[in-house]
C-alpha positions in Angstrom: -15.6 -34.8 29.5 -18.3 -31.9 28.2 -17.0 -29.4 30.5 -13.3 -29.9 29.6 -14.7 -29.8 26.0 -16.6 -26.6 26.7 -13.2 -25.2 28.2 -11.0 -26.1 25.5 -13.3 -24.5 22.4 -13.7 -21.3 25.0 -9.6 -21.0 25.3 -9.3 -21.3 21.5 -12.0 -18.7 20.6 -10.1 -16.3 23.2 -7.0 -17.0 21.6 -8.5 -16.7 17.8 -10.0 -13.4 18.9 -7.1 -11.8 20.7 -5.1 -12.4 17.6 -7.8 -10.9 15.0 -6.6 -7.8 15.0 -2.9 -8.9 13.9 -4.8 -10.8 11.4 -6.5 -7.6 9.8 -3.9 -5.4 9.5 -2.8 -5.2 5.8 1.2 -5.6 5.1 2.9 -2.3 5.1 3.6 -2.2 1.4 1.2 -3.8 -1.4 2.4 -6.4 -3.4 1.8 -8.0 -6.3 3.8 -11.4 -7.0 6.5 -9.8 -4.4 6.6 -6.5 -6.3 5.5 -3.2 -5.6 3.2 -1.1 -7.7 2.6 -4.0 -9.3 6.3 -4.1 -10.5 6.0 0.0 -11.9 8.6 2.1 -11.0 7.8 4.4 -8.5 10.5 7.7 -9.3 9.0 7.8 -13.0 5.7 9.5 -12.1 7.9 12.2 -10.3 10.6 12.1 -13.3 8.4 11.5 -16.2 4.9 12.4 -15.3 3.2 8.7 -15.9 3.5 5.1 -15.5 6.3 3.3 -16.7 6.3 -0.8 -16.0 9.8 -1.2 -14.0 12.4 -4.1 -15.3 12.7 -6.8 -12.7 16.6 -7.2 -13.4 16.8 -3.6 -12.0 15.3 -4.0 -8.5 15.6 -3.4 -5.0 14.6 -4.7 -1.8 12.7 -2.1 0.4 9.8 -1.9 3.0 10.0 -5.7 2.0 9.0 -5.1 -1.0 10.9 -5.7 -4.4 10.8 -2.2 -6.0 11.4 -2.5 -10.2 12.7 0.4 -12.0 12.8 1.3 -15.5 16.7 3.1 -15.4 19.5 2.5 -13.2 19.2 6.6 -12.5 16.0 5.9 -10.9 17.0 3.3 -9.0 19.6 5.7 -7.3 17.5 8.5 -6.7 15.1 5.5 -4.7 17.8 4.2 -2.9 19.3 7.1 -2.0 15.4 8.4 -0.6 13.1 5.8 -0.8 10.2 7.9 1.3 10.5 10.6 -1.2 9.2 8.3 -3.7 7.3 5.3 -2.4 3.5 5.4 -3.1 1.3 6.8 0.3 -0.2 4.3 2.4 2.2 1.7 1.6 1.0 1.6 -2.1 -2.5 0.5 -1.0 -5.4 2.0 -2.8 -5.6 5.8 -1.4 -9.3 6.0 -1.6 -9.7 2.7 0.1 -7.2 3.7 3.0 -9.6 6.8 3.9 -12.8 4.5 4.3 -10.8 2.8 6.5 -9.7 -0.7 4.7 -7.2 -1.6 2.1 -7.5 -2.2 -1.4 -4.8 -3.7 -4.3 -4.3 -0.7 -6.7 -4.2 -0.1 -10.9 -0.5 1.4 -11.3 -3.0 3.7 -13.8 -4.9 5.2 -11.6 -2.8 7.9 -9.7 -2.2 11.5 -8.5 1.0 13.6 -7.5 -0.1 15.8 -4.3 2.2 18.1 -2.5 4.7 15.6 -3.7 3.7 13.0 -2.7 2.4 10.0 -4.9 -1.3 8.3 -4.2 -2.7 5.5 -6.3 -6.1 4.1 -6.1 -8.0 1.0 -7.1 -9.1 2.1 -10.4 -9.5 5.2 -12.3 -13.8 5.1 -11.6 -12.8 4.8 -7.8 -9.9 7.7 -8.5 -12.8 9.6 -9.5 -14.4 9.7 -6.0 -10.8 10.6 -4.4 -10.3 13.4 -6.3 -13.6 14.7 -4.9 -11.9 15.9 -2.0 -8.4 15.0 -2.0 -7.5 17.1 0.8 -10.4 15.6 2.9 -9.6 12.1 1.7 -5.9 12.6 2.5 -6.5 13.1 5.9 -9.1 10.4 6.7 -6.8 8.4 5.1 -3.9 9.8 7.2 -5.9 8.9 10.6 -6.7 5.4 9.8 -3.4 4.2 8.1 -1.9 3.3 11.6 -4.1 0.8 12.1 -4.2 -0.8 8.8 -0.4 -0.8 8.1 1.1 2.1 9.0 
């Protein structure tokens, strides 16, 4: 009976660590309550230079994400190229992404670069992305894969 015991609790801490890496990855798009940017439309910091809280009776399913939007007009220009305006890193905090984890985000606390949008945890944690952006980018680049990506 002991070694069959023995046996069992070995097969099931094999299986629980082959699946542990499935288990860390993050989902490819934060969420928040099923919406993205925490239900902020993503084509208003490209359109209008700052947040703008989206209106859940003008959303879209994308990335499985729901995707609010604060005008029809940017709901086309999304659907029509998502990429183009979806936040980096699946909307994960930027910062967080190059350190090699993933963090919820503050729809406050983000950055335009080379057209593309990044938003980060806070606007104190912002702070140390934007002390090398172009470094950060890149670490953040190389470890998405693995966290999301």
């Amino acid at each position: 009976m002991r070694s069959a015991m023995s046996l069992s609790r070995r097969t099931v801490l094999s299986f629980a660590l082959a699946c542990l890496p499935g288990l860390a990855a993050a989902q490819s798009v934060f969420t928040a309550d099923g919406a993205a940017i925490r239900g902020y439309d993503p084509v208003a910091y490209f359109t209008e230079g700052r947040p703008v809280q989206g209106d859940p009776g003008m959303a879209l399913q994308w990335g499985g994400a729901r995707w609010q939007f604060a005008t029809e007009a940017n709901r086309a220009l999304f659907e029509g190229n998502p990429a183009a305006y979806a936040p980096q890193f699946g909307g994960y905090c930027a910062w967080a992404v190059s350190r090699g984890y993933t963090a919820p985000i503050d729809p406050e606390a983000w950055k335009v670069v080379d057209g593309k949008l990044y938003l980060n945890y806070s606007k104190g944690v912002q702070r140390q992305w934007e002390a090398d952006v172009p470094g950060n980018i890149a670490k953040a680049e190389a470890n998405w894969p693995r966290l999301g990506g």
